[in-house]
N, C-alpha and C positions, 0 to 999 in steps of 0.2 A: 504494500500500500504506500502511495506518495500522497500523505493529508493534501487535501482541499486539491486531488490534481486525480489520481486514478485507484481504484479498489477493486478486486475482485469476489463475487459472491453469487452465488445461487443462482436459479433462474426466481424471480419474482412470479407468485403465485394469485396472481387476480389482478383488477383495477387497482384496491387498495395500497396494495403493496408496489405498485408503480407510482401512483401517485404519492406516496411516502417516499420513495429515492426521489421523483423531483423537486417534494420540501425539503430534504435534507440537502438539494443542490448537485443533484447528479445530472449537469449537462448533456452527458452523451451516454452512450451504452452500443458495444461491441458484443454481437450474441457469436460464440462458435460452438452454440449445441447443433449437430446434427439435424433437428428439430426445428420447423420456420414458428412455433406458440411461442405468445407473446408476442410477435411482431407489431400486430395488430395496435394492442396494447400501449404500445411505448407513441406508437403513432397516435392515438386518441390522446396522449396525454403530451402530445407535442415533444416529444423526447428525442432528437437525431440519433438514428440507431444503423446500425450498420451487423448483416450479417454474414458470415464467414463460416457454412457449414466447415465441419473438419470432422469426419469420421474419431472415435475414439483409437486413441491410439497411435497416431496418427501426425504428422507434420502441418502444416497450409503450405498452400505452394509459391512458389514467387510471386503469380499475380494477388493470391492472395494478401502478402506479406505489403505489396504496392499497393491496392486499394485501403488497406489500414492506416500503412503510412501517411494518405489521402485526406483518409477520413478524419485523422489525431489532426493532420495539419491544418484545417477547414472548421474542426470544430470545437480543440481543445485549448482552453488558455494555460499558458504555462506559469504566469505571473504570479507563485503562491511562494515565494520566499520573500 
């Protein structure tokens, strides 16, 4: 975890529990379950999200690696020190 920048955790389980990471100030969210649930979700709650299946087990591939890189640069602020 990099406070106030990036954390990993769970898949969030309802509206609720997305709309709790947007009060707590979670900008963006990267999915790489396997699974497109949730998607929906982060988009109702205006969340820029970005998904990257990736089998378990498993690598992302370059272009996946590039479209990340993409996404952080477009939608993350760095500005927390």
């Amino acid at each position: 975890m990099i406070p106030a920048a990036a954390a990993g955790l769970r898949m969030p389980e309802g509206p609720a529990e997305v709309a709790q990471l947007a009060g707590l100030g979670i900008g963006a969210i990267v999915s790489l379950m396997d699974d497109d649930a949730n998607l929906n979700l982060y988009e109702e709650a205006g969340i820029p999200h970005l998904w990257l299946p990736i089998k378990g087990g498993t690598s992302p591939t370059v272009e996946q690696i590039l479209r990340l890189k993409s996404f952080i640069t477009e939608n993350v602020s760095w500005n927390y020190y």
